[in-house]
N, C-alpha and C positions, 0 to 999 in steps of 0.2 A: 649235352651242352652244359657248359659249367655252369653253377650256380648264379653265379655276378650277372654272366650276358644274359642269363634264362630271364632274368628279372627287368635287368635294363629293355629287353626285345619287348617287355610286355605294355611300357610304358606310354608309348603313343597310341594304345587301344584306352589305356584309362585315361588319357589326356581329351583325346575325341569322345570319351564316354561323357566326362566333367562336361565337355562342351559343350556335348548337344543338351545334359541335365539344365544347363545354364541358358542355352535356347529357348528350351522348354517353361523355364522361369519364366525371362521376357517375356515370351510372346502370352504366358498369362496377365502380366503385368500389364502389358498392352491392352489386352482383353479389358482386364477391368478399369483403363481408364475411360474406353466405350461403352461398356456395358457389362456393367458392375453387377447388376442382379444376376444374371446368368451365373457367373463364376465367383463370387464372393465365395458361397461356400465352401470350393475346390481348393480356393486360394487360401482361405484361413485354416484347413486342415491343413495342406502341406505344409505352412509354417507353422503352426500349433500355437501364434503365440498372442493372434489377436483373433476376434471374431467380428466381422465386418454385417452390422444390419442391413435392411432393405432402403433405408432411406439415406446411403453413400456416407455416412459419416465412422468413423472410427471410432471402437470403443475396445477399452481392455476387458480382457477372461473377466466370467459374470464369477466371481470372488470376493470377499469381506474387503473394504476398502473403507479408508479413513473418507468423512466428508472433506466435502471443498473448502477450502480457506475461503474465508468471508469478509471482504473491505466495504464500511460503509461510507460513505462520501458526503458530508455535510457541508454548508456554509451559508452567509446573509445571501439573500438574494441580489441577483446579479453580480454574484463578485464570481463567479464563472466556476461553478461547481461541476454545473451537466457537461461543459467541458473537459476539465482535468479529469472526471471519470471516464469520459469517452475515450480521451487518449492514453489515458490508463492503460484501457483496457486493449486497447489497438498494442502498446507498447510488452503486454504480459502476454497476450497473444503471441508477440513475433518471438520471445521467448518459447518457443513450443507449450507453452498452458494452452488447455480447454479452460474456455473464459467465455461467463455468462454476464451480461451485463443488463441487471434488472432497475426499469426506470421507476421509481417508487417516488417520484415528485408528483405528487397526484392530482397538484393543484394545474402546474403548469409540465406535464410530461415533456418532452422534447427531446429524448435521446434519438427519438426513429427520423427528428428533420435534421439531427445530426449527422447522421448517416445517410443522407439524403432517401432515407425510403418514405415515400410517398403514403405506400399504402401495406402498411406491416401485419404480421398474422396478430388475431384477435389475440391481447397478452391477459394482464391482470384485470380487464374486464370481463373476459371470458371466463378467468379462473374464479372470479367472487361471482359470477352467476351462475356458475357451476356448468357454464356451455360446455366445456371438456374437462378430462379427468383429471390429463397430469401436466407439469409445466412445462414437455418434454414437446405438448403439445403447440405450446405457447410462442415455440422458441422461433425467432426471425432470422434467416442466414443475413450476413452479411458482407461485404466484400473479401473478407479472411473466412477461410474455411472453418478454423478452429475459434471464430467470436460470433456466439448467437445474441441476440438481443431478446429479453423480454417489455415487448412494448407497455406503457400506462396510457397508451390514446385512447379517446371514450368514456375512461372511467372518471364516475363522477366525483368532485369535491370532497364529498359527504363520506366517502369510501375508506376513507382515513382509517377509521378502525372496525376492528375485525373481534367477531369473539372465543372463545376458546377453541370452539371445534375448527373453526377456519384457523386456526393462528397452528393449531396440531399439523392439521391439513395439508397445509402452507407449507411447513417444517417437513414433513415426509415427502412432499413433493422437492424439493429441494436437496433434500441428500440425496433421492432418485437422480438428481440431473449428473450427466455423464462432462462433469464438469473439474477443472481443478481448483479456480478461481472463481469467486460468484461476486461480482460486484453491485453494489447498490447505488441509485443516486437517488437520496434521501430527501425529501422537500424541507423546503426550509423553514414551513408552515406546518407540517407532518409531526404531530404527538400522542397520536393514537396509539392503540396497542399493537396495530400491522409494525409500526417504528419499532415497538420495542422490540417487536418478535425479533427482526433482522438485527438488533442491536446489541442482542444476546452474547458476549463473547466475542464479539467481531472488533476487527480490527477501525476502530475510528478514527478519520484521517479528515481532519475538519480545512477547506481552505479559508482563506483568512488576506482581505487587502491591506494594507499599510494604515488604512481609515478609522477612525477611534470607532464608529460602530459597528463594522467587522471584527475589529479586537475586540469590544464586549462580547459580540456575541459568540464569538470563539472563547474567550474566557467559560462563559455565562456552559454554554451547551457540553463541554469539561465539567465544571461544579457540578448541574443537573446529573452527569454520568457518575459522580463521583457520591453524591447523596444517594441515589438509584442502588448504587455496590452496597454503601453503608447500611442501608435500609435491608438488602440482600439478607447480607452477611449478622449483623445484628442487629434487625429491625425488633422491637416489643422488648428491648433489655435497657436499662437505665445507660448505659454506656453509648449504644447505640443512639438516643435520645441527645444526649451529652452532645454528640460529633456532629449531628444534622444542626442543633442548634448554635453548636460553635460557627457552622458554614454557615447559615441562613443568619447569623448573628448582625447584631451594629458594630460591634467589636469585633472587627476579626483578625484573626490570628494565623499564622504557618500551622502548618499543620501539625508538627513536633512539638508545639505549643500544647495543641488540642487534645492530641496521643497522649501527652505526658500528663492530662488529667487525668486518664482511666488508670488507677491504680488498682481498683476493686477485685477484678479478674485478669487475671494477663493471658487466660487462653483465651479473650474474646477481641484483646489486642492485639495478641497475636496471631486471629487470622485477620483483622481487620488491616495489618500491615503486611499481611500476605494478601492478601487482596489488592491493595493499592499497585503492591509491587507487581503484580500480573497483568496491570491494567496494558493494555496495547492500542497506543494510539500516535498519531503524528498530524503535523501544521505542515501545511503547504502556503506557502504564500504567491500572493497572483498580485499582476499587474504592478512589477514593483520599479520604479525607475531610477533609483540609486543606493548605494550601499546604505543611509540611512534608513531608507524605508526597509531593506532587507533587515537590520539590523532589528525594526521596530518587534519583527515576527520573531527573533530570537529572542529578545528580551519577555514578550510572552508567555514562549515556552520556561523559561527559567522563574518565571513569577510564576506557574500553574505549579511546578514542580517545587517552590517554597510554598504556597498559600493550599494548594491541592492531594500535597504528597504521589504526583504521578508523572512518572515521566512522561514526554510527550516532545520527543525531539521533531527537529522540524525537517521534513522529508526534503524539500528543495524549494528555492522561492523563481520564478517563472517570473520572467522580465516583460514588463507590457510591450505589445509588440504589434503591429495593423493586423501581421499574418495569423497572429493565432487568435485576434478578434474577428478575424474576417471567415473564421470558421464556422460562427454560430452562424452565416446566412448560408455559408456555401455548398453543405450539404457532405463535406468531406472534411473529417477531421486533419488537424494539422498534422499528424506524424503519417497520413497515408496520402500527402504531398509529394513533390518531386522536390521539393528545398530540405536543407540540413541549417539548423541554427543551433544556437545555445537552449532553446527552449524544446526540439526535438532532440538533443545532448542530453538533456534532465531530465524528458519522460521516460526516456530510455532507463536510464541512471536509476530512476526511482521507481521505475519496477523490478528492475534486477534488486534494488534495496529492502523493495517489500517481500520476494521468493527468499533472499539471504535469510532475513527477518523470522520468515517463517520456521526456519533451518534451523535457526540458530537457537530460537525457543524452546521450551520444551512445554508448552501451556498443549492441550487437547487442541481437535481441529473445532473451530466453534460451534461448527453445524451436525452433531453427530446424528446418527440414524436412533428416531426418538420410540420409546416403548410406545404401547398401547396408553400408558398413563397418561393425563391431561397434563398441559405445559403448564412448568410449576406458576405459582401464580404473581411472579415478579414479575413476569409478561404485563400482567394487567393491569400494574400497580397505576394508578394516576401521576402525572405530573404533580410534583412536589410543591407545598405553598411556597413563595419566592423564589422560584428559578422556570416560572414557567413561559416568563414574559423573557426571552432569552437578553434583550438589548433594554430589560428594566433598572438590573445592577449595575453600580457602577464597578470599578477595578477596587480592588482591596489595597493597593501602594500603587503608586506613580511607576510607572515603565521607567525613566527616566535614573532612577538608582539599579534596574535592570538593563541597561544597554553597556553594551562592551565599551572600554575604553578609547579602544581604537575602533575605527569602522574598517571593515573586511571587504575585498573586491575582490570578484570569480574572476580568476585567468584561468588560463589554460595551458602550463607550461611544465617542460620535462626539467625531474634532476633526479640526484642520486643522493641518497640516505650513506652517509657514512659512520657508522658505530664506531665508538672509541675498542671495540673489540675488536678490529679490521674488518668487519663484513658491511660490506657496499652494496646496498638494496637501490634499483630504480624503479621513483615512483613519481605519482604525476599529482600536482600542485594545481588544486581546483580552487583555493581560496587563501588572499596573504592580507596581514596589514602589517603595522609599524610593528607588534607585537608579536607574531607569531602566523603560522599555517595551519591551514589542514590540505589531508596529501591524503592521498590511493594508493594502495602499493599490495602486495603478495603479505599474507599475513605473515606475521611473526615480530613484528617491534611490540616490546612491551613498556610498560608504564613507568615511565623513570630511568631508562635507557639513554643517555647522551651520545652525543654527535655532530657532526659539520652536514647541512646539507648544500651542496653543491648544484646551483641553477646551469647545469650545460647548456641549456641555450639562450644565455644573456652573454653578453658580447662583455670580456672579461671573467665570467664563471664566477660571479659573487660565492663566498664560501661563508656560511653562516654560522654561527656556533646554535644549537637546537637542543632541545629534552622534549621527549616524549610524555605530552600530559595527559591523556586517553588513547584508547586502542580498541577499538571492534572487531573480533574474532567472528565467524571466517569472512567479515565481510571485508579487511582488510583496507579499514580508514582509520586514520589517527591525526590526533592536532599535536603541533607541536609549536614549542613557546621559544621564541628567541632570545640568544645570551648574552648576543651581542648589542654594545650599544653605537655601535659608529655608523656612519654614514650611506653604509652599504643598506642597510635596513631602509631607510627613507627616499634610497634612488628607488627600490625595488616596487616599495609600495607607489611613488609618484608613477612609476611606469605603469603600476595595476591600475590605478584612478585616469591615468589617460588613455585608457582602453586598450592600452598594448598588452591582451593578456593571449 
């Protein structure tokens, strides 16, 4: 038989071989969505590439692995912190993260009636009486497979702070969790040294309402972070001395002010503007009811970032809303509702922002796997004289020379990026005003790039003249400033302010 047919003849025996191999898969697969103890074993060797425990959860090869990124969740009380974290975490979740969500409000816990669970496994009270060993134990399923909770129900008030050996303890148990995201929600009353521990390197995302004592204390809980670094970084050196007092001052100053005093050493300046610049944090603003008050949260951030030296962009401002207040009673956070609004658009939004975020850095994971040595001893440093009373300061300059020119209103409309090079990018226009945008789009506009942006779906295709005034790589957002002054700019904007976005 010649060679070609010998070959072709042979092909329906390894077609029904593949087959039945693939049979054989399912029906284990089947297997283990009944009764996973049996055959997890079977099944993780065949694939080699995960190994599945006894208690049905998935975990990757026991291998060196970076810890989990670590988001702390701060804000004044009731401007809806334990919220934004919960949906956070529901929203980095449906991103396929392993996401742990630890309730560290200890005064008033409430992440488990978030969740509607009644009666949660013993969490952080078990763990400070040393009921069980690790926080593995701790962990509370919840309606997502991949979001466990660590409950604070029970533990008392007083539990606030923790001393060395617990705070070490704490840390090990924590890289241990088979987690990729470990969220905290922070109390608002919470300055013990359990606070500092989780506050180590983490990403701090403080919410913030439109309300001047919300702003202080968003303000105020930044500075605190930012004397904490300083103190870090060159605490016991006269320079070090110099910057706390410039902050803690009557007189205060920008912080290129403050910097440009230390002349004595420039390697102690220069990690101390290496520090700043590593710092990782974001504003979320809540309960906001029109583009002013969205605006008050940006102006903010741009006063932290002159008086602070930190950036601190503002992750998304959440529109006050019945639905998403009627979550604190109802037991089911809003984004694992059956409704879709603008405020499950931006949790969404801004946890994909916070994973890009992650990507895009190159700072360490904050929570590594700690030696046997004791956690160094900025953990325990005490709250700093003048910044411990969070809503005691007042603002250092009026907001008021920090708010935009124009006020900015969230649409939600398609157009196309035209570059004077002829490449025509579509991207989507999440916020306009008389002055300028900001747009979503495939990375690659850079900074100072001209262009026509084209709104295709406005009825006439307004055609704008644009420059590209920032660009985030890879997360692929950019504002851009408009060049035009004619009339087309002020139809556009009236349409965004009448809701037609």
């Amino acid at each position: 038989m010649p060679e070609r047919l010998r070959t072709e003849s042979t092909r329906p025996a390894d077609v029904i071989g593949q087959r039945r191999a693939r049979v054989l898969l399912m029906d284990d697969l089947a297997d283990v969505r009944f009764d996973q103890s049996s055959v997890a074993p079977k099944r993780a060797a065949r694939l080699g590439r995960l190994t599945v425990l006894g208690a049905g959860r998935w975990h990757p090869p026991v291998t060196e692995r970076p810890g989990a990124r670590f988001i702390a969740v701060r804000g004044r009380g009731g401007v809806g912190k334990s919220t934004v974290a919960a949906n956070l975490a529901v929203a980095l979740a449906g991103l396929r993260s392993r996401v742990v969500l630890i309730d560290l409000d200890l005064r008033h816990p409430t992440q488990h009636e978030l969740f509607g669970i009644a009666d949660p496994v013993p969490g952080l009270k078990a763990l400070m009486q040393a009921q069980i060993d690790t926080m593995e134990e701790a962990l509370t399923p919840t309606a997502l497979r991949n979001l466990h909770l660590v409950s604070g129900k029970g533990i008392a008030a007083d539990t606030g702070s923790a001393d060395v050996e617990q705070q070490h303890r704490l840390l090990r148990q924590i890289w241990e969790l088979d987690a990729d995201v470990v969220i905290a929600d922070v109390g608002t009353d919470a300055d013990g040294d359990l606070v500092d521990l989780f506050e180590m390197g983490a990403t701090r995302l403080v919410v913030s309402g439109p309300d001047p004592s919300s702003i202080r204390r968003a303000y105020n809980f930044f500075k605190e972070q930012v004397v904490r670094e300083v103190e870090h970084i060159a605490g016991g050196t006269v320079e070090g001395g110099m910057l706390v007092a410039g902050l803690n001052g009557n007189d205060l100053k920008p912080m290129n002010d403050l910097l440009a005093q230390i002349n004595g050493r420039p390697n102690i300046r220069a990690a101390l503007e290496q520090g700043l610049r590593a710092f990782a944090g974001h504003l979320v603003g809540n309960r906001i009811r029109n583009s002013t008050e969205a605006d008050l949260v940006h102006a903010v951030s741009r006063l932290i970032a002159s008086y602070l030296g930190i950036s601190v962009p503002v992750l998304g401002g959440l529109e006050s809303s019945l639905q998403l207040s009627a979550t604190r009673t109802s037991g089911r956070p809003l984004l694992l509702g059956s409704g879709i609004d603008r405020n499950v658009r931006l949790f969404h939004a801004m946890a994909e922002q916070l994973l890009m975020d992650s990507e895009e850095t190159e700072a360490p994971r904050c929570v590594n796997r700690p030696s046997e040595a004791p956690v160094p001893s900025v953990c325990a440093t005490p709250p700093v004289a003048g910044v411990s009373d969070p809503d005691g300061d007042s603002l250092p300059a009026s907001l008021g020379s920090y708010m935009r020119r124009h006020p900015r209103h969230p649409v939600d409309w398609h157009a196309v990026y035209c570059s004077d090079s002829g490449r025509e990018t579509p991207v989507r226009v999440f916020e306009i005003s008389l002055s300028g945008a900001s747009i979503a789009t495939l990375p690659g506009l850079g900074v100072g790039d001209t262009g026509h942006l084209v709104f295709t779906q406005i009825a006439g295709q307004p055609r704008l003249r644009a420059t590209v005034m920032n660009a985030r790589r890879p997360l692929g957002r950019a504002g851009l400033q408009f060049m035009d002054s004619d009339e087309s700019c002020a139809r556009l904007e009236a349409m965004a302010a009448r809701g037609h976005g």
